[in-house]
Backbone as JSON, one array per atom type, in Angstrom:
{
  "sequence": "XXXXXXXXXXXXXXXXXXXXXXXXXXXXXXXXXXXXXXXXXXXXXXXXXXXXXXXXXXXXXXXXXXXXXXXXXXXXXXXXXXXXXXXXXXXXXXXXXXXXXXXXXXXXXXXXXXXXXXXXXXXXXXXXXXXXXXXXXXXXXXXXXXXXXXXXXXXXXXXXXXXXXXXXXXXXX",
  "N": [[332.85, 43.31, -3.52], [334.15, 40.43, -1.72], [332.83, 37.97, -0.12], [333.48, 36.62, 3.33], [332.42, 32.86, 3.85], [331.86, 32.6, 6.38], [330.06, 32.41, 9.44], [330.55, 34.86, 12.36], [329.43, 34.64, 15.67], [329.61, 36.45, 18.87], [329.1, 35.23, 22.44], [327.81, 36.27, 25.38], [328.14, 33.91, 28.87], [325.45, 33.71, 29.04], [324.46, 32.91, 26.69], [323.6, 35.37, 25.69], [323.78, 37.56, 22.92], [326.73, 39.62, 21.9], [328.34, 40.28, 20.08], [328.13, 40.3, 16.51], [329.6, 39.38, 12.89], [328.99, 40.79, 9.51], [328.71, 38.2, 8.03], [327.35, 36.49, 9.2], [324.96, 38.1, 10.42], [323.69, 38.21, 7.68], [323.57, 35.47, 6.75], [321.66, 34.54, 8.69], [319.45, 36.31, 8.63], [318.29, 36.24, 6.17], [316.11, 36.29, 3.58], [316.24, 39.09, 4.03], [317.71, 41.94, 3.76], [320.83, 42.73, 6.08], [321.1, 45.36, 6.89], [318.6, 46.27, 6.83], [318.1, 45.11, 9.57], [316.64, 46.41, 12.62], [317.3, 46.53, 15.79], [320.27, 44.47, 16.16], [320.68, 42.72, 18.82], [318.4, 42.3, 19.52], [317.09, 40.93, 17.16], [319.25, 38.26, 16.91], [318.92, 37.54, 19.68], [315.82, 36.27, 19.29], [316.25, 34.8, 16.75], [317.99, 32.92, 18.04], [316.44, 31.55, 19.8], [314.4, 30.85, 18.35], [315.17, 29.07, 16.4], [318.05, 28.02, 16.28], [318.41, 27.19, 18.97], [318.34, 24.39, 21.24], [316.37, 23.47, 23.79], [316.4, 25.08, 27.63], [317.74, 27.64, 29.34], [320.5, 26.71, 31.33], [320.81, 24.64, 30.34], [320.69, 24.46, 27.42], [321.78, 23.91, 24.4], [322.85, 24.1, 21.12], [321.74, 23.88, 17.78], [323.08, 20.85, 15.54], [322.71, 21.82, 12.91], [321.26, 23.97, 10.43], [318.95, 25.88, 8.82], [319.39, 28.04, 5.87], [316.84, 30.03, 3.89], [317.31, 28.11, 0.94], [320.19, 26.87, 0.98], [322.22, 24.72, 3.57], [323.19, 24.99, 6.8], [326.04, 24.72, 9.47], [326.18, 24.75, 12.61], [328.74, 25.44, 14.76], [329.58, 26.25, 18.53], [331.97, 27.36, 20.23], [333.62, 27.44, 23.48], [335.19, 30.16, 24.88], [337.15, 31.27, 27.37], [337.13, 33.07, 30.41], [338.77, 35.2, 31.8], [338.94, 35.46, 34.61], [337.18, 34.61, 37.74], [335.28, 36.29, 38.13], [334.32, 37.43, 35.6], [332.9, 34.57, 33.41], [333.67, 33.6, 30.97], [332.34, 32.94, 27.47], [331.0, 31.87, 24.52], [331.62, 31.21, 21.21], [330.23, 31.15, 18.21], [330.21, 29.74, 14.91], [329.07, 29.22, 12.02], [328.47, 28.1, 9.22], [328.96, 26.71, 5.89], [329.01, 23.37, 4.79], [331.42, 21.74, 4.34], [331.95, 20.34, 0.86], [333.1, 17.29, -0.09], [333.16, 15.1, -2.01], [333.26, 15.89, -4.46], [335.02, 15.64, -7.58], [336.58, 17.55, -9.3], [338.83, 17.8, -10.99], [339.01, 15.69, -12.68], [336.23, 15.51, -13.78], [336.39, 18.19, -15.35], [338.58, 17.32, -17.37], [336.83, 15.04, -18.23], [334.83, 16.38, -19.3], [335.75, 18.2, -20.78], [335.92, 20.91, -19.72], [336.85, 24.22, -20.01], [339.28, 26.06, -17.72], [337.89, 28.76, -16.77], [335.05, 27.7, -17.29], [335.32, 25.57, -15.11], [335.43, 26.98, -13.23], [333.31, 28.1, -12.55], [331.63, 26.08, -11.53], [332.32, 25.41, -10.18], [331.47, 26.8, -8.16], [329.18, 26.74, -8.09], [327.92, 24.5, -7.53], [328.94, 25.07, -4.97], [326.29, 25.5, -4.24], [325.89, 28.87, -4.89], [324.45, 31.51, -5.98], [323.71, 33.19, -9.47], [324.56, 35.69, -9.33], [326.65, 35.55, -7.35], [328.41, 34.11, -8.13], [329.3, 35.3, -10.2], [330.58, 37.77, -9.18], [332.16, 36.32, -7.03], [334.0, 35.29, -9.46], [334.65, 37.51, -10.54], [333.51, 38.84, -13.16], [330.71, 39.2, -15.03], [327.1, 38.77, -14.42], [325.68, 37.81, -16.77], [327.96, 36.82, -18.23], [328.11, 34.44, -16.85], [326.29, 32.84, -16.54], [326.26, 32.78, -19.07], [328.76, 30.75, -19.65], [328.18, 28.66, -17.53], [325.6, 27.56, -19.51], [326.97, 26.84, -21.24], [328.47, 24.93, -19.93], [326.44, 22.69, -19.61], [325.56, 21.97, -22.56], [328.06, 20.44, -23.0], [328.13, 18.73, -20.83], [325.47, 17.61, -21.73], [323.11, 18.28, -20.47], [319.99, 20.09, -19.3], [319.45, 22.12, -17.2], [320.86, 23.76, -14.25], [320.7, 22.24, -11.6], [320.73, 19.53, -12.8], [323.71, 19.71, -13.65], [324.59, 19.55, -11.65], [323.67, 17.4, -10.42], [324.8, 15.68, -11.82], [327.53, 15.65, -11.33], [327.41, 15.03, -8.06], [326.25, 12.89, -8.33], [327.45, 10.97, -10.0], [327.5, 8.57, -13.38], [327.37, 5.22, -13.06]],
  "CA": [[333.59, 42.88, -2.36], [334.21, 39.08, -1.47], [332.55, 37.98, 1.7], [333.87, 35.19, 4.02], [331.64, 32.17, 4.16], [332.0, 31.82, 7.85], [329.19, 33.65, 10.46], [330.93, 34.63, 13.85], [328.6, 35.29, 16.8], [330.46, 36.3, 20.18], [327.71, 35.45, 23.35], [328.06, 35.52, 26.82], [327.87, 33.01, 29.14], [324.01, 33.36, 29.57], [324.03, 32.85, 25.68], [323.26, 36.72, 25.12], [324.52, 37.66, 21.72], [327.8, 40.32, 22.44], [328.87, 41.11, 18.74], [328.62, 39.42, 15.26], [330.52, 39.64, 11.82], [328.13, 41.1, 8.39], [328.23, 37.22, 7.14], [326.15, 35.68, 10.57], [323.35, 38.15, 9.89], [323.39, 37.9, 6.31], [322.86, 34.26, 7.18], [320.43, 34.6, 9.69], [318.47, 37.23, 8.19], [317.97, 35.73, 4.75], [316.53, 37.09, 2.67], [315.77, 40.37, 4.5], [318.99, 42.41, 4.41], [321.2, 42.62, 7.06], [321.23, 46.76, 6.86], [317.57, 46.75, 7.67], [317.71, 45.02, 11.03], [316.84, 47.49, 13.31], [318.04, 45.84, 16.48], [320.51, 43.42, 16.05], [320.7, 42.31, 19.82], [316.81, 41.76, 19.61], [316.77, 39.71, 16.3], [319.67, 37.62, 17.48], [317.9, 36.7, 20.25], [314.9, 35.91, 18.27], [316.65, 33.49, 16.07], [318.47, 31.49, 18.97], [315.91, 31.21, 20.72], [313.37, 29.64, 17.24], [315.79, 28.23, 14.99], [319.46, 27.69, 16.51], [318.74, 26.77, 20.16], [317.52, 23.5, 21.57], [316.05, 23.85, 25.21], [316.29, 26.15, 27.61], [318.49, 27.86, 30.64], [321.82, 26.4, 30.99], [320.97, 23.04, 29.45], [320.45, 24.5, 26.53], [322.42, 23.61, 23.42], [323.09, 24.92, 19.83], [321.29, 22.61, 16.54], [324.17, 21.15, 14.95], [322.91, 22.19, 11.3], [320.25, 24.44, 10.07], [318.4, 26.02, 6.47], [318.46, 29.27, 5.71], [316.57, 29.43, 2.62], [317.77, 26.46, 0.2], [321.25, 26.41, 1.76], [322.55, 24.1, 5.03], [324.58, 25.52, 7.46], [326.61, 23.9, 10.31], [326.71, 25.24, 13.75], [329.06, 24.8, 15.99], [329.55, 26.67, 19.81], [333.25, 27.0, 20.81], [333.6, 27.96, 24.55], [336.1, 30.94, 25.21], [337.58, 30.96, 28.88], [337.29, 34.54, 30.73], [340.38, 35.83, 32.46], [339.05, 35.72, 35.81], [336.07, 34.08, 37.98], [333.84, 37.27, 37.59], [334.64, 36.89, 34.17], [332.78, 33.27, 33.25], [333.88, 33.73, 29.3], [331.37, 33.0, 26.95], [330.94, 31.28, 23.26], [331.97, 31.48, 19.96], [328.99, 30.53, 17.56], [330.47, 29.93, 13.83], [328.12, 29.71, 11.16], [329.1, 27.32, 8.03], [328.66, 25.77, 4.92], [329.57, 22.28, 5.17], [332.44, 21.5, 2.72], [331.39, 18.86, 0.14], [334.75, 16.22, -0.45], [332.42, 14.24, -3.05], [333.39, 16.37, -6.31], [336.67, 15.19, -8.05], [336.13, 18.48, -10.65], [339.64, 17.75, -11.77], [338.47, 14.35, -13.28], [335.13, 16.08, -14.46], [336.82, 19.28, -16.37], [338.82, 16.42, -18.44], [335.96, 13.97, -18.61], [333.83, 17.46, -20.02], [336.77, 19.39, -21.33], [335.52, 22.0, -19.46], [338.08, 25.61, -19.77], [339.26, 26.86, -16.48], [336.85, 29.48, -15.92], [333.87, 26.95, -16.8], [335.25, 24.46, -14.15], [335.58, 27.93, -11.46], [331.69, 28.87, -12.89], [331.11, 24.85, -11.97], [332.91, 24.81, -8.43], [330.81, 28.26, -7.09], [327.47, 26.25, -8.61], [328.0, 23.36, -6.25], [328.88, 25.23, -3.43], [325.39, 26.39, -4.18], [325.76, 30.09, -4.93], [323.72, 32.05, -6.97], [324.54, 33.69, -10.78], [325.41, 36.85, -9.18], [327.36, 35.29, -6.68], [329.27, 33.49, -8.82], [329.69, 36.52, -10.78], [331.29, 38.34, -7.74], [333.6, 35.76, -7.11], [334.82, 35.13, -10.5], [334.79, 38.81, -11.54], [332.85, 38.93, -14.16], [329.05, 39.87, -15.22], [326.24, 37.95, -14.47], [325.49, 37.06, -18.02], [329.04, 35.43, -18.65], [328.58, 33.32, -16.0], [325.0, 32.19, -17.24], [326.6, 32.02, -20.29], [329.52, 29.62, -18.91], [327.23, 27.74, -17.29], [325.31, 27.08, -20.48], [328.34, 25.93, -21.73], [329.08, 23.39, -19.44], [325.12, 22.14, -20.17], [325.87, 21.18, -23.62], [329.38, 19.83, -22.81], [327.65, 17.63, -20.14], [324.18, 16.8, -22.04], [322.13, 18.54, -19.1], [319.24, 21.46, -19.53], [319.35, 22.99, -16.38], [321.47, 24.28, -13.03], [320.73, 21.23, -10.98], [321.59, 18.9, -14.02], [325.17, 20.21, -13.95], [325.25, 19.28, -9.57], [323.67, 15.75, -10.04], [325.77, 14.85, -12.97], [328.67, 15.88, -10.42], [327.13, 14.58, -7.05], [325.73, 11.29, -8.78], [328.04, 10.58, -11.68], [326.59, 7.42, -13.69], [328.16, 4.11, -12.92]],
  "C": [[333.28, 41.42, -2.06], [334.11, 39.08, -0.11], [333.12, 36.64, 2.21], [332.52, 34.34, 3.93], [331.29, 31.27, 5.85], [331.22, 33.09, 8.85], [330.42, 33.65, 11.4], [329.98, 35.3, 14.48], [329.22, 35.41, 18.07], [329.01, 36.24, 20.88], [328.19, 35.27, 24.46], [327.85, 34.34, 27.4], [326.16, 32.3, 29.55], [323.35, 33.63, 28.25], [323.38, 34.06, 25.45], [324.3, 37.34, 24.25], [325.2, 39.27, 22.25], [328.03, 41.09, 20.69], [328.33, 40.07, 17.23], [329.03, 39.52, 13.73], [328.84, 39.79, 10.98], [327.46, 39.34, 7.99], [326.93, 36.48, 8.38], [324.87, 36.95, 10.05], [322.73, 38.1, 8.27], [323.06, 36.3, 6.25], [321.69, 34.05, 7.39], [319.0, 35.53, 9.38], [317.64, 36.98, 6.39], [316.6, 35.9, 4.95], [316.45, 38.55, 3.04], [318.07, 40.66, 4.09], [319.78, 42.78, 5.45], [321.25, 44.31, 7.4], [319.77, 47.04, 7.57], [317.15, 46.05, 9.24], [317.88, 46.23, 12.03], [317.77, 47.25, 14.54], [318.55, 45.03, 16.24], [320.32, 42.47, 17.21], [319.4, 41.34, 19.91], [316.37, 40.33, 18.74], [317.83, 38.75, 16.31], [319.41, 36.75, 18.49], [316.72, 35.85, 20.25], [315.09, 34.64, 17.66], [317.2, 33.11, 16.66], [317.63, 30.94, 19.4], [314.4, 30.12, 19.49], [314.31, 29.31, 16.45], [317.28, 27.5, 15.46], [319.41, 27.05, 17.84], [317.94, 25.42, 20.69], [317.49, 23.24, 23.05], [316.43, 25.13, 25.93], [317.64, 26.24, 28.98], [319.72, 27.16, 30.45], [322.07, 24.79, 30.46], [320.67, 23.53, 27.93], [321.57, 24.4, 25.67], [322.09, 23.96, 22.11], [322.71, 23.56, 18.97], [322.66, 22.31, 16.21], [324.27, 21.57, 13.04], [321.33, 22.99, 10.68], [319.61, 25.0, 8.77], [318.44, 27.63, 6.88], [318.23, 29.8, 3.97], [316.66, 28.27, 1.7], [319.26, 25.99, 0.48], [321.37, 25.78, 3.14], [323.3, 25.04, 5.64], [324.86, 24.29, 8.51], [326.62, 24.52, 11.14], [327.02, 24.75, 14.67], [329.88, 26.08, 17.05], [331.26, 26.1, 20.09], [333.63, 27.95, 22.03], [335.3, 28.37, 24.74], [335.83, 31.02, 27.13], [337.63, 32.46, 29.4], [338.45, 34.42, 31.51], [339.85, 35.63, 33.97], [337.66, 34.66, 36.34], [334.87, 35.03, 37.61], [333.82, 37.63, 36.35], [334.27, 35.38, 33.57], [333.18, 33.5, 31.65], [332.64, 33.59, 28.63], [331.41, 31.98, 25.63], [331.41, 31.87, 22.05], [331.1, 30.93, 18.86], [330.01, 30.51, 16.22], [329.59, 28.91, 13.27], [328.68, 29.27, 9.66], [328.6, 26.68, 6.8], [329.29, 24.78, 5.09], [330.31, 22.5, 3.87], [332.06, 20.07, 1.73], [332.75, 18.38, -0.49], [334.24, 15.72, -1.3], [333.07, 14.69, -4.86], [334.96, 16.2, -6.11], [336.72, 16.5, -9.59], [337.71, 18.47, -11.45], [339.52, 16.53, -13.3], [337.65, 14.75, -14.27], [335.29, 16.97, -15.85], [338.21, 17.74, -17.07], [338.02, 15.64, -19.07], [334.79, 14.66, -19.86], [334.25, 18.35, -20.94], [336.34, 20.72, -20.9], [337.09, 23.46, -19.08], [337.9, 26.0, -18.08], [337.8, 27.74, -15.63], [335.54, 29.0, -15.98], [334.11, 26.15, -15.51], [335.37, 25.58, -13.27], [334.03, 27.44, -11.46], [331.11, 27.13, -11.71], [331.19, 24.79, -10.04], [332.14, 25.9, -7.81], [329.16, 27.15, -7.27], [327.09, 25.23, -7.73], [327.98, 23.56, -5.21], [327.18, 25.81, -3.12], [324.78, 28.07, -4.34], [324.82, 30.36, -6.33], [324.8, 32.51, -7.85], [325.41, 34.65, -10.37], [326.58, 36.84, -8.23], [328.59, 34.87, -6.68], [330.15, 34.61, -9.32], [330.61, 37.31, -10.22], [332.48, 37.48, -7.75], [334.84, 35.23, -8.49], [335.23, 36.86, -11.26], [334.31, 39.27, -12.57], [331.2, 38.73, -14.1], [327.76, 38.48, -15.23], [325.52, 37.25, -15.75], [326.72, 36.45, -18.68], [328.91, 34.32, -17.94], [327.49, 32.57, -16.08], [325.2, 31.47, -18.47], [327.9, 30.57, -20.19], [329.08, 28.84, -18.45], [326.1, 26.75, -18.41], [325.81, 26.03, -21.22], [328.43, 24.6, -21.53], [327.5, 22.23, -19.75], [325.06, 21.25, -21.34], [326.69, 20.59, -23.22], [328.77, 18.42, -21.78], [326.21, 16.94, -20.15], [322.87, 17.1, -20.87], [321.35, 19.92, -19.81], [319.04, 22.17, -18.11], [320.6, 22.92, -15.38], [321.72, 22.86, -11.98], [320.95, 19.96, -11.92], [322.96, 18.8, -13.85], [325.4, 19.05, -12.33], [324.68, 18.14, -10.03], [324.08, 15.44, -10.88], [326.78, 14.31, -11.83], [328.91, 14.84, -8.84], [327.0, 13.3, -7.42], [326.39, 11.13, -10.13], [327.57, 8.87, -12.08], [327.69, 6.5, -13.39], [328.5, 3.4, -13.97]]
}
């Protein structure tokens, strides 16, 4: 199953977490799985309050970018309006990978001759995903996509994973 790359957190207006989508605690919970949080309410609170929130009471404000594990995220707080006065609405937390504009992989897969499904294997590797991740989104088995990756190694004179991304990120002048 293909997951969105976008958390949602609904919170009231006194920043108390209301609901949130599989990908926000799969985020937030890295590497633990998101199945074994017992409370979510609890460990929601938890992580606003050490990792996502900066100060306290109603001055408080959301980081605008955080780690979980070797990935960035982006967070940004979008204030929903309640229907009424005893109704103050609340927030919308989403939960992001920044998009990287830097790679021209059309340029690259000519410059490398890299086949289609090396330049997908190439564009999941950048966004940072893992083998099996890759795997997932391309459909295919975690050892084609090791092996595709290989590929592009020779083709671009590199011995490893991060090789491939600073060829890409830092191409030579």
């Amino acid at each position: 199953m293909q997951h969105s790359d976008t958390g949602f957190i609904l919170l009231d207006s006194s920043f108390k977490p209301l609901a949130a989508n599989h990908e926000a605690l799969r985020i937030l919970a890295y590497p633990t799985e998101p199945a074994r949080i017992q409370r979510v309410d609890t460990f929601l609170g938890d992580k606003f309050r050490t990792g996502l929130m900066v100060g306290g009471g109603s001055a408080a404000t959301f980081v605008p970018e955080f780690r979980s594990g070797k990935r960035r995220y982006t967070c940004s707080a979008l204030r929903l309006e309640g229907r009424s006065h005893a109704n103050e609405g609340g927030l919308l937390l989403l939960l992001e990978r920044p998009v990287q504009h830097f790679i021209e992989l059309s340029r690259l897969s000519e410059e490398y001759d890299l086949t289609p499904r090396e330049r997908e294997a190439v564009e999941f590797l950048v966004q940072g995903l893992t083998t099996k991740e890759i795997a997932k989104r391309m459909n295919a088995s975690p050892s084609t996509v090791s092996t595709f990756l290989r590929l592009v190694m020779v083709k671009m004179g590199t011995s490893s994973r991060n090789g491939i991304v600073d060829k890409i990120v830092r191409p030579a002048i």
